[in-house]
LOFIRO-883919 format. One record per residue (C-alpha): chain; residue in one letter; x, z, y. Coordinates in Angstrom, 1 decimal, always signed. Each point is the difference from the previous one (the first is absolute). Layout:
N
ATOM   c   r        x        z        y
ATOM   A   A        X        Z        Y
...
END
This chain:
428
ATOM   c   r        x        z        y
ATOM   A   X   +114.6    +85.6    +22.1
ATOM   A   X     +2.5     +2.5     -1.6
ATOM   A   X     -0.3     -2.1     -3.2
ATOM   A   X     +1.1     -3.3     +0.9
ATOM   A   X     +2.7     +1.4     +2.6
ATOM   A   X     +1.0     +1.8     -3.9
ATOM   A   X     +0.6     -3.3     -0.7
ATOM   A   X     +4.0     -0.6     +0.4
ATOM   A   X     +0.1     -4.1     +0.5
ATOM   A   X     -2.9     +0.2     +1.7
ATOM   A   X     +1.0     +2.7     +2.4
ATOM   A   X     +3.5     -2.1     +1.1
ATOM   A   X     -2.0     -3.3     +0.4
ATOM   A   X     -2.5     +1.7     +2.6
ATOM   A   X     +3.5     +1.3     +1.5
ATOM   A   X     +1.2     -3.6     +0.1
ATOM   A   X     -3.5     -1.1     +1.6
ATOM   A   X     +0.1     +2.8     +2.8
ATOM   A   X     +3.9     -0.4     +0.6
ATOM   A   X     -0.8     -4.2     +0.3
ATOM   A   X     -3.3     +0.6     +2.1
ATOM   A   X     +1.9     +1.9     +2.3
ATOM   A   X     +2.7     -2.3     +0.8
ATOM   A   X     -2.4     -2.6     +0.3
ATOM   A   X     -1.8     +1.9     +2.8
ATOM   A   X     +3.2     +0.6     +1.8
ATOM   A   X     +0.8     -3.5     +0.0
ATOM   A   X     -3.7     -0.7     +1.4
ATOM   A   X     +1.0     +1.6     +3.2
ATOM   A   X     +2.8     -1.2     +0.3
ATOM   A   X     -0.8     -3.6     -0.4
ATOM   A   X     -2.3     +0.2     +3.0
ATOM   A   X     +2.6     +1.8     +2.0
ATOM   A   X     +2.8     -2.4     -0.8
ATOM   A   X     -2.4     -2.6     +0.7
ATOM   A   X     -0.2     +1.0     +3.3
ATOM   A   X     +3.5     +0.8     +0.5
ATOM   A   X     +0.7     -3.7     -1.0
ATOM   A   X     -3.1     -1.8     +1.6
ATOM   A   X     -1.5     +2.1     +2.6
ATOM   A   X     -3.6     -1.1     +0.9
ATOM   A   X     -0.2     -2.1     -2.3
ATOM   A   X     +0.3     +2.8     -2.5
ATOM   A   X     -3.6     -0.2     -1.7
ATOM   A   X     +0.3     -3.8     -0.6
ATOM   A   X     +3.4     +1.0     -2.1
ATOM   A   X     -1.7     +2.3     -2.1
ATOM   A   X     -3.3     -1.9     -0.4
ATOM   A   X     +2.1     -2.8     -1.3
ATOM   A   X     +2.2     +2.7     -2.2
ATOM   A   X     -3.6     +1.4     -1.5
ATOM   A   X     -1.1     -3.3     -0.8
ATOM   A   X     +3.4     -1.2     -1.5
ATOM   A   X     -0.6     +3.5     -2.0
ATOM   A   X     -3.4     -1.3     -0.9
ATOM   A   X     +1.0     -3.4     -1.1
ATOM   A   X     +3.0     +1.1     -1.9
ATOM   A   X     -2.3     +3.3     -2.2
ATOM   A   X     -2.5     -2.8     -0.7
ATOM   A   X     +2.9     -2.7     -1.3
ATOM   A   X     +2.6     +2.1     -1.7
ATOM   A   X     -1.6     +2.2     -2.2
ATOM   A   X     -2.2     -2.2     -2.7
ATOM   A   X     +3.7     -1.7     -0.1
ATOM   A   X     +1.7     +3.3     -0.1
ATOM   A   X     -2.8     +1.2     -2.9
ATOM   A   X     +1.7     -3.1     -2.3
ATOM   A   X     +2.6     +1.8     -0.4
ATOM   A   X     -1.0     +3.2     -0.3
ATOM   A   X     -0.1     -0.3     -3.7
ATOM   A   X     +3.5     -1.7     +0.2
ATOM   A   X     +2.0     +2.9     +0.4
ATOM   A   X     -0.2     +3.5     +0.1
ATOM   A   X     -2.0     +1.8     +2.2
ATOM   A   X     +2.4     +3.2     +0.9
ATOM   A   X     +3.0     -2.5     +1.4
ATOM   A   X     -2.6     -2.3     +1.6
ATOM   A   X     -1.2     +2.5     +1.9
ATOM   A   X     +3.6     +2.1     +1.0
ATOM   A   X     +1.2     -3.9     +1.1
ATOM   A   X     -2.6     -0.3     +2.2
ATOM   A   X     -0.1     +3.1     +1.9
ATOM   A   X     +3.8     -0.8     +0.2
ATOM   A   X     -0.9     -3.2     +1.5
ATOM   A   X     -2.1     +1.4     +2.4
ATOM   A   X     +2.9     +3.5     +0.9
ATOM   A   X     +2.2     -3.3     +0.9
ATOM   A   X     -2.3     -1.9     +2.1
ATOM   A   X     -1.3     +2.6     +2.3
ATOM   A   X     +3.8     +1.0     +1.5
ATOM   A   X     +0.6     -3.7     +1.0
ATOM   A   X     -3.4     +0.6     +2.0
ATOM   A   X     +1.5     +1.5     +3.3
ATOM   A   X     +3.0     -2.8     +0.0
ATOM   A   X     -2.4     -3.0     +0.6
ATOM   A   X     +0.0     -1.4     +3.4
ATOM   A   X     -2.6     -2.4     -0.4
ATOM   A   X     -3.1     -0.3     -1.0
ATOM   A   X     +0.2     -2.1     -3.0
ATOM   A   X     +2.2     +2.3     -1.5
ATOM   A   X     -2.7     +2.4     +0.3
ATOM   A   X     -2.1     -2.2     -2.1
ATOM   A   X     +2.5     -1.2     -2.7
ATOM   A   X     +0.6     +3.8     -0.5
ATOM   A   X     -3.9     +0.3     -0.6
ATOM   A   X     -0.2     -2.6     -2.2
ATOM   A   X     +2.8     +1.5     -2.4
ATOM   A   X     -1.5     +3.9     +0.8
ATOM   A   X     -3.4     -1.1     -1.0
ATOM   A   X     +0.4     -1.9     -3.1
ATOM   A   X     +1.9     +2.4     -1.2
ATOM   A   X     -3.0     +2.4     +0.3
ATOM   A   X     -2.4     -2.5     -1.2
ATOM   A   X     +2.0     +0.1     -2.8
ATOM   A   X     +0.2     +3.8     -0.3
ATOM   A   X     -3.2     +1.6     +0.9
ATOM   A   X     -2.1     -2.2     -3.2
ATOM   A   X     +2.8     +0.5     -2.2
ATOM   A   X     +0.0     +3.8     +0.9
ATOM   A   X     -4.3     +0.0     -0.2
ATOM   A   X     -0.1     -1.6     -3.7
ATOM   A   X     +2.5     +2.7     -1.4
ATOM   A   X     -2.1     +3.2     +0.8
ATOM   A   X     -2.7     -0.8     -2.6
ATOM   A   X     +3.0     -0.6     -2.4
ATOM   A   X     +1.0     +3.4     +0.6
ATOM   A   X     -3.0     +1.8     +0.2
ATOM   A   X     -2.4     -1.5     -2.5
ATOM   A   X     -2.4     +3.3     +0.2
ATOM   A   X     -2.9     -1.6     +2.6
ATOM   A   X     +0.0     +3.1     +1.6
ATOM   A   X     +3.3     +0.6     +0.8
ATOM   A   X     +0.3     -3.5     +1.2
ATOM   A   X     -3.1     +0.9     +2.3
ATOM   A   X     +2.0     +2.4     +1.8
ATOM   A   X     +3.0     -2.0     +0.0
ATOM   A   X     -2.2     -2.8     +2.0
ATOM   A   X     -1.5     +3.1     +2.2
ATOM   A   X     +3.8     +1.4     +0.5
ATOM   A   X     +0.8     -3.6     +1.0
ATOM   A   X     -2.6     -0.8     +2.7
ATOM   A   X     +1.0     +3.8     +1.8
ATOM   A   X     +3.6     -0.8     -0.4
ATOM   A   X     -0.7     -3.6     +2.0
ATOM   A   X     -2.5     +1.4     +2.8
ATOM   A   X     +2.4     +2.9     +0.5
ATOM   A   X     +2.9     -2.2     +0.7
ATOM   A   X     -2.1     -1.6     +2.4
ATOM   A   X     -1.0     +3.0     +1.7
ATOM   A   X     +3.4     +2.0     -0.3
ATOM   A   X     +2.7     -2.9     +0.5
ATOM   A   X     -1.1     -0.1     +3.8
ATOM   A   X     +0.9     +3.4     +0.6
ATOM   A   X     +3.0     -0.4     -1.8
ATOM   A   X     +1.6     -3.0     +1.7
ATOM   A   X     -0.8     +2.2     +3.2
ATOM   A   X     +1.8     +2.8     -0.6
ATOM   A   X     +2.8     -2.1     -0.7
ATOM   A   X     -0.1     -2.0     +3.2
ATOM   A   X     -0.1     +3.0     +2.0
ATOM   A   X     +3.7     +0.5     -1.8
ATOM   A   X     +1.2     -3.4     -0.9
ATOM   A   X     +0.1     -3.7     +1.0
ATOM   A   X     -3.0     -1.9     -2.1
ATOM   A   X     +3.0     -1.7     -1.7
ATOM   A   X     +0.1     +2.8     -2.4
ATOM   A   X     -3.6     +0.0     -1.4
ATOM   A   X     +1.6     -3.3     -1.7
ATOM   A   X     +2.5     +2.3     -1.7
ATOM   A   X     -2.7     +2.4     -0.7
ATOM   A   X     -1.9     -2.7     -1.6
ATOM   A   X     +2.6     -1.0     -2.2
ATOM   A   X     +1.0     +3.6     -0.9
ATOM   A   X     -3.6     +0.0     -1.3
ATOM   A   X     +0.2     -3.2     -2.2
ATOM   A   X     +3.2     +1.3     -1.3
ATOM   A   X     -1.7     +3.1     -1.4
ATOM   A   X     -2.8     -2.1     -1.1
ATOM   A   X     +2.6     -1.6     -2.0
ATOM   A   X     +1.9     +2.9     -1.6
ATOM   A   X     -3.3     +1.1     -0.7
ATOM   A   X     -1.0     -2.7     -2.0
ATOM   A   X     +2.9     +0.1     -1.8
ATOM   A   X     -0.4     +2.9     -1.4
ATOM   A   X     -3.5     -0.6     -1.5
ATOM   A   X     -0.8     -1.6     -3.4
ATOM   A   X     -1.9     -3.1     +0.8
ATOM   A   X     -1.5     -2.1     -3.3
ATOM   A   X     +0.6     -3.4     +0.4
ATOM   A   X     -2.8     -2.1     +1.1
ATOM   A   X     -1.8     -1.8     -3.3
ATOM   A   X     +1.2     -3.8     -0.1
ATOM   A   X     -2.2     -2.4     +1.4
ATOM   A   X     -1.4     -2.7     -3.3
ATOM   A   X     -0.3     -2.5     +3.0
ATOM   A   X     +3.0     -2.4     +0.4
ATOM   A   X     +0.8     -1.9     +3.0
ATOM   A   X     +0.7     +1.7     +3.3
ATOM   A   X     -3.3     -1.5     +1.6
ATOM   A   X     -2.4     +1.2     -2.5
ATOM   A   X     +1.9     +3.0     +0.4
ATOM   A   X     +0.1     +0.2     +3.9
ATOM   A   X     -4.0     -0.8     -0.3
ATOM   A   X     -0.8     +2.1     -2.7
ATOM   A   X     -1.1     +3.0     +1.8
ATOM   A   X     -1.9     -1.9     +2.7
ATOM   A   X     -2.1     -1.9     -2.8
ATOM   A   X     -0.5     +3.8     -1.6
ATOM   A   X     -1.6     +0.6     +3.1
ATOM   A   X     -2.1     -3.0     +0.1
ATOM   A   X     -1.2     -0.1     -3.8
ATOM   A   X     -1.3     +3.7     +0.4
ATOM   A   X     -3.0     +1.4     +1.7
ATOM   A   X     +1.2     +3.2     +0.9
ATOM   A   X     +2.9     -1.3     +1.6
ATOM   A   X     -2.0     -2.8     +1.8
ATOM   A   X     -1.6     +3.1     +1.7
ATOM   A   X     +3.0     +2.0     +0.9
ATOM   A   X     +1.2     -3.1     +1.7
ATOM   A   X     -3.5     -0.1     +2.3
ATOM   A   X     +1.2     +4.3     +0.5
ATOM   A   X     +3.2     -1.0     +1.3
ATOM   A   X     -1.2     -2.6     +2.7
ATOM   A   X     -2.5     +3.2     +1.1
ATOM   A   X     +3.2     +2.1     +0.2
ATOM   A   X     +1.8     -2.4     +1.9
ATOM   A   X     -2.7     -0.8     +2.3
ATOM   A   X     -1.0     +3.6     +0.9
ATOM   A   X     +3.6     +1.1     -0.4
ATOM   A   X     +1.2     -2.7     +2.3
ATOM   A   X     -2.1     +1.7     +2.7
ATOM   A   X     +2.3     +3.2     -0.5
ATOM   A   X     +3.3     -1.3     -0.2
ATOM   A   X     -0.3     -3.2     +2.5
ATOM   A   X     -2.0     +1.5     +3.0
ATOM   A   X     +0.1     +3.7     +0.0
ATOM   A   X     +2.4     -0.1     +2.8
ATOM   A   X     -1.7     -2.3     +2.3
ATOM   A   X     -3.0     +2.0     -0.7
ATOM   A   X     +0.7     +3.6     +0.8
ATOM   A   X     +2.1     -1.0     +2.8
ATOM   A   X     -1.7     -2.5     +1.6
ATOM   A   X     -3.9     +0.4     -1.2
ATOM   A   X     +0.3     +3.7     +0.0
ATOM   A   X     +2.6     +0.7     +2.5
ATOM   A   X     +2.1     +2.3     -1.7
ATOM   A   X     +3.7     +0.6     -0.6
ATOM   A   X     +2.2     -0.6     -3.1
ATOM   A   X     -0.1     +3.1     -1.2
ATOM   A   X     -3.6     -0.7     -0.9
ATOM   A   X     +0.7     -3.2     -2.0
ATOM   A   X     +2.4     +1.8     -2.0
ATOM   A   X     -3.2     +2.3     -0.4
ATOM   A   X     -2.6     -2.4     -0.4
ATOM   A   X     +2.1     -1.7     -2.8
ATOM   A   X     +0.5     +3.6     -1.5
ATOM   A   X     -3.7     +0.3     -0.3
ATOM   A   X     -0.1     -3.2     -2.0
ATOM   A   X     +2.7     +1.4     -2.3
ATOM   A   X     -2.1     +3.5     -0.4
ATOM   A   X     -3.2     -2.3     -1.3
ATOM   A   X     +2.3     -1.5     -2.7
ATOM   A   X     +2.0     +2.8     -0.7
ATOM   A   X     -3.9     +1.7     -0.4
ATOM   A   X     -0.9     -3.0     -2.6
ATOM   A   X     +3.3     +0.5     -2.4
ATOM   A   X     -0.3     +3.2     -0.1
ATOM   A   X     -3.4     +0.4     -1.1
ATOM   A   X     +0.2     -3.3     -2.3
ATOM   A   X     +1.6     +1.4     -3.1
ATOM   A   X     -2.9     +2.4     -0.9
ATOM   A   X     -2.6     -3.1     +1.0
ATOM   A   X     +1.5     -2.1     -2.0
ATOM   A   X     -0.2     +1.3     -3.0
ATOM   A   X     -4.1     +0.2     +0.3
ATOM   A   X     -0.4     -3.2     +2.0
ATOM   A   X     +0.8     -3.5     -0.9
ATOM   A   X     +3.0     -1.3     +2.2
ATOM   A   X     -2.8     -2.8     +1.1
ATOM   A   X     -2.8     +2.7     +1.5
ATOM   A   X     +2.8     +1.6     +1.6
ATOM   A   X     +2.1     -3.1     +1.9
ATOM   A   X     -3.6     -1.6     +0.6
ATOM   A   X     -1.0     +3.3     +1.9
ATOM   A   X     +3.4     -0.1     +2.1
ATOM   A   X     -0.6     -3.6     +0.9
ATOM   A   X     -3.6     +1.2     +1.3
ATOM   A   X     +2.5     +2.8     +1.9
ATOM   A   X     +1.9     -3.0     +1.7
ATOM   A   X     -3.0     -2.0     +1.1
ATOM   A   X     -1.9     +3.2     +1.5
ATOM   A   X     +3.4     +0.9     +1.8
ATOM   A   X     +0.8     -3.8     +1.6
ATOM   A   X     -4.2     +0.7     +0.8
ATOM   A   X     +1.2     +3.0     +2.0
ATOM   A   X     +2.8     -1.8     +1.6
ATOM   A   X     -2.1     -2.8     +0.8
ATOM   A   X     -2.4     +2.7     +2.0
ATOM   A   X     +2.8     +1.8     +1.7
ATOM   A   X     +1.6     -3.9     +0.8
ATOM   A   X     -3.2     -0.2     +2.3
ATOM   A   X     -0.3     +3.4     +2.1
ATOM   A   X     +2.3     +0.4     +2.7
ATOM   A   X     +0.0     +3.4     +1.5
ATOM   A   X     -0.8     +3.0     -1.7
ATOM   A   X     +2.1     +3.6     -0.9
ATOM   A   X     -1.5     -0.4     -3.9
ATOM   A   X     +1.5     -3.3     -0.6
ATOM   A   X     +3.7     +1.6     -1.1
ATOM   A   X     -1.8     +2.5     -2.5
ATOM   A   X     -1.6     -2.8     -1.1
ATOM   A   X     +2.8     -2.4     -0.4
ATOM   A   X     +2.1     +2.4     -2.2
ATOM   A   X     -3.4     +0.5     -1.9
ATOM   A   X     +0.2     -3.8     -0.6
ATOM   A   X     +3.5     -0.3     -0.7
ATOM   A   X     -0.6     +2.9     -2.4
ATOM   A   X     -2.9     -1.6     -1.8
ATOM   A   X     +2.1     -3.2     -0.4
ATOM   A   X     +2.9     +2.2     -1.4
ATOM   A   X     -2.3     +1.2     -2.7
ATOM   A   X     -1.6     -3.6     -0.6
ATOM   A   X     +3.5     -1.0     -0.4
ATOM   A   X     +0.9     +2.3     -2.6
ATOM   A   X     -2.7     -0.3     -1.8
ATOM   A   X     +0.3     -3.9     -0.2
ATOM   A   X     +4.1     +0.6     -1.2
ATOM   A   X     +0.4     +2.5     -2.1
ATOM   A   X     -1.5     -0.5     -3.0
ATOM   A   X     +1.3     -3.6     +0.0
ATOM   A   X     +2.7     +0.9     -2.1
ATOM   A   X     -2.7     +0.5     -2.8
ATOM   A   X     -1.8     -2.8     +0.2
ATOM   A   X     +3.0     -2.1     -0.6
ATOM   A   X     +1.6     +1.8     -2.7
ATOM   A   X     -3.1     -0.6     -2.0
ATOM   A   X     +0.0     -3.7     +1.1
ATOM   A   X     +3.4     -0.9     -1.2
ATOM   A   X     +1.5     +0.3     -3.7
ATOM   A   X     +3.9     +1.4     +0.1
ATOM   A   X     +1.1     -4.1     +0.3
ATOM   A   X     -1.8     -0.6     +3.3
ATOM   A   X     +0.0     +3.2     +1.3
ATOM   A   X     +2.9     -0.3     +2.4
ATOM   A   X     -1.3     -3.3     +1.0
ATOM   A   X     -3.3     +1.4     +1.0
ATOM   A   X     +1.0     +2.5     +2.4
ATOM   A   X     +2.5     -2.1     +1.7
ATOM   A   X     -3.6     -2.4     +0.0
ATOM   A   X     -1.4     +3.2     +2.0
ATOM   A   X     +2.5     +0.5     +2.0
ATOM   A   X     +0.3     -3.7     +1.0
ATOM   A   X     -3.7     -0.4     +0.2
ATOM   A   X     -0.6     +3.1     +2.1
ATOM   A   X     +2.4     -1.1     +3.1
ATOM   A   X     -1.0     -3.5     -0.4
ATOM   A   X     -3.5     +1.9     +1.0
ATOM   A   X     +2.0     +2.1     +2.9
ATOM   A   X     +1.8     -3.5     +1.2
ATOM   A   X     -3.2     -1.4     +0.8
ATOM   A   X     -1.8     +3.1     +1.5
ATOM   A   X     +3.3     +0.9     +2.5
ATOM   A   X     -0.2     -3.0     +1.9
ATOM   A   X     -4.1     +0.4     +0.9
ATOM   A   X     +0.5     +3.5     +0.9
ATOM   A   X     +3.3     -0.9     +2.0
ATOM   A   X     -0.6     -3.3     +1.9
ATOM   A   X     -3.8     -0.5     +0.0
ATOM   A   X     +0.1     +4.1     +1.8
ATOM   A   X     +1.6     -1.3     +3.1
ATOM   A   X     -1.3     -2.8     +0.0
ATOM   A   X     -3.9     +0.9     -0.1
ATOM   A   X     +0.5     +3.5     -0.2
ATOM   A   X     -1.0     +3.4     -2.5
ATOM   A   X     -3.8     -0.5     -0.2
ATOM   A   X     +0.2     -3.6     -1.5
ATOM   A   X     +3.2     +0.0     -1.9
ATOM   A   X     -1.8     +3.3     -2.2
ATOM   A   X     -2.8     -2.4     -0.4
ATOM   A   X     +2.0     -2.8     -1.4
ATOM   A   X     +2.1     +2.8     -2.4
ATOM   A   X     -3.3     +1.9     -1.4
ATOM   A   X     -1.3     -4.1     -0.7
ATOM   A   X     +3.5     -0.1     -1.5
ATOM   A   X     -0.9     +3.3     -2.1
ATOM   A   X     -3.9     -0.3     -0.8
ATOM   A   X     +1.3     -3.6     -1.5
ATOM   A   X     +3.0     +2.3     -2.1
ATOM   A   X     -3.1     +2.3     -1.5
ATOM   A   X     -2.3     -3.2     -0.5
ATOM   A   X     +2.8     -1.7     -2.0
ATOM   A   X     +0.9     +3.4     -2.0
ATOM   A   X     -3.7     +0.5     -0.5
ATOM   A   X     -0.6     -3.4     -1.9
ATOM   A   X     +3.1     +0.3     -1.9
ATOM   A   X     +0.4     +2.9     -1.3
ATOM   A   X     -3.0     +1.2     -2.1
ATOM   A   X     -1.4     +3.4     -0.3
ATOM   A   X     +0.0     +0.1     -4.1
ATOM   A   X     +3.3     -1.3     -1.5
ATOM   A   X     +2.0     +0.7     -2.9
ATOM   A   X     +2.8     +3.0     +0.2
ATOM   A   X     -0.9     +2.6     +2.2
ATOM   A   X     +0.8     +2.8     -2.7
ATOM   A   X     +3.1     +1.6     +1.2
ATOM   A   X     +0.8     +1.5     -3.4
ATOM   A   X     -0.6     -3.3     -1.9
ATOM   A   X     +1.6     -2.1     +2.6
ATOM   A   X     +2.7     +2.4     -0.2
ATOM   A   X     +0.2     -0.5     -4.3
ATOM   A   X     -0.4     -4.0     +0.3
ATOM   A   X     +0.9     -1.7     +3.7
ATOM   A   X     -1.6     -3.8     -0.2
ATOM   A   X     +1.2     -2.9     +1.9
ATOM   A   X     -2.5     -1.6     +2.0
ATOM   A   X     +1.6     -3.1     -1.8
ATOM   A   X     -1.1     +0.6     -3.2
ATOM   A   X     -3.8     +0.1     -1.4
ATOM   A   X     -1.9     +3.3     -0.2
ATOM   A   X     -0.7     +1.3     -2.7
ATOM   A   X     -3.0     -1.1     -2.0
ATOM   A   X     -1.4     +3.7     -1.2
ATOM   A   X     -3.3     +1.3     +1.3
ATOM   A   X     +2.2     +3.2     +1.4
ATOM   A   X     +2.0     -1.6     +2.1
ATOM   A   X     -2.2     -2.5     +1.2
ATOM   A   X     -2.7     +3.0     +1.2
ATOM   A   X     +3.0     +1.3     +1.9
END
């Protein structure tokens, strides 16, 4: 990846993602722990309402935030926001009641809603060689499964110095750097929109999504994600500790293992890609997820055994790798969906889409596991998944127009617009 890390704005932006994924992690743990500092047993109610509230607010705030994108430029939108969020996190550890926790999130998350599209649409504005931009995507989906892995570890060695109440300061020391960071690239402008009132604006991305096959299909990949995914990141815990009978330590490893499968996927992704269309390969990670929630499902039903923790992290590990696969390349598939007008508008549709997906996967895994316990609730979320690949299968066909990196990279289309009448680009 020499090449694109040669690349000067594109270097200082992946230094303002990794600066801003970090103090997001931070402030992960210490969310739960000043949720328990502030409502005790009731601490997992607080931040299952606080994910959900961060749910809602990703799905609602960023098509709006997308009808502006176009409005003003894209190097202050993005400093404001991380400012925003540097100013929110201090007032964190100064609440005393609950509420204030979630008015906090409200303000914290829409602010990233706002960021993390606005952030995704200008890398293909910046790298227009598909190859570079490959990587980019690759570098990306390391960058956000090491964060997961590494801010753990982090926040611990700080506890075991300091009170949690500085991981907030750490947080915002991060967006602050994302910030200055920022600043100092050279961002184009976003392309202005041709559409002209703030609905059609606000909706323009989500219709993108709806008018073309492709991205009829990614939608059905996302609700596999979120139903395999939810699996990981909603009942791990309960699982290993509980199920299994093992300590924390080995959730913290378990989850590693996940985060090994996907780091596995990006890595190997940019040299797939550029042989295999983005379709064979997300397809074949959605296959990944299914066989993996199979596995689960199996180890859900045997209760005693010294092979069912090797084979848990092998499951974990296989959905890591599904995941990937599913992810990375999604960056692809909608800069080639999307002319320069709609292209903010359609990744703020993904992300919104995408945890609109995870919003309805999070409860099933959460409440319908205690209530009728792992076996079942795996069932219900591979139903869930197997009715993501059906959906994806019938939308999105196996011969369409544009998968020609080096043309798509001469002339990008709008889904919007007609194709192209000539026999050559009708054949492709």
């Amino acid at each position: 990846m020499s090449s694109l890390f040669g690349h000067r704005d594109y270097r200082r932006l992946f230094g303002a993602q990794l600066a801003a994924l970090s103090g997001t992690g931070l402030a992960t743990v210490a969310l739960g722990l000043l949720a328990y500092d502030l409502a005790g047993a009731d601490a997992g109610a607080v931040l299952g309402t606080a994910l959900a509230i961060k749910m809602i607010t990703y799905v609602t705030v960023a098509p709006l935030a997308a009808a502006y994108a176009d409005r003003v430029p894209r190097r202050s939108a993005l400093v404001c926001l991380d400012l925003v969020r540097a100013l929110v996190v201090p007032a964190l550890p100064f609440v005393d009641q609950v509420w204030q926790i979630y008015v906090l999130i409200v303000v914290l998350q829409a602010a990233s809603a706002s960021f993390t599209p606005t952030f995704q649409a200008v890398l293909p504005d910046i790298l227009p060689d598909e190859k570079l931009y490959t990587r980019a995507l690759s570098a990306s989906q390391l960058a956000s499964t090491m964060e997961s892995l590494l801010s753990p570890v982090i926040a611990a060695a700080v506890l075991s110095v300091v009170s949690f109440h500085w991981l907030f300061a750490g947080t915002s020391a991060g967006f602050v750097l994302s910030a200055a960071l920022v600043l100092s690239t050279r961002i184009p402008d976003a392309v202005r929109s041709r559409r002209g009132g703030v609905r059609d604006r606000t909706l323009a991305g989500v219709r993108v999504f709806f008018a073309t096959p492709r991205l009829r299909g990614v939608l059905g990949l996302n609700l596999v994600v979120a139903a395999v995914g939810s699996v990981v990141m909603v009942n791990t815990v309960n699982y290993v500790q509980d199920a299994l009978g093992r300590s924390q330590a080995d959730v913290a490893l378990l989850l590693a293992g996940n985060g090994a499968g996907t780091i596995a996927a990006a890595l190997l992704l940019p040299r797939m890609l550029g042989r295999i269309a983005e379709r064979t390969v997300m397809f074949t990670g959605a296959s990944v997820l299914l066989a993996g929630i199979a596995g689960a499902i199996g180890l859900s039903t045997v209760h005693d055994g010294v092979w069912r923790w090797p084979a848990a992290l092998a499951v974990w590990a296989v959905v890591g790798t599904g995941t990937g696969l599913v992810l990375t390349p999604v960056g692809r598939v909608l800069r080639r969906s999307s002319g320069a007008g709609d292209r903010s508008a359609v990744f703020a549709a993904q992300f919104a889409l995408s945890h609109a997906c995870w919003l309805l996967a999070y409860p099933i895994a959460g409440r319908l596991a205690t209530a009728a316990g792992f076996t079942v609730t795996w069932i219900v979320l591979a139903a869930l998944g197997l009715t993501g690949v059906v959906i994806a299968l019938r939308t999105w066909p196996r011969r369409e127009p544009g998968f020609s990196c080096a043309e798509l990279t001469r002339t990008p289309m709008s889904p919007l617009r007609p194709a192209p009448s000539s026999s050559r680009q009708r054949a492709r």
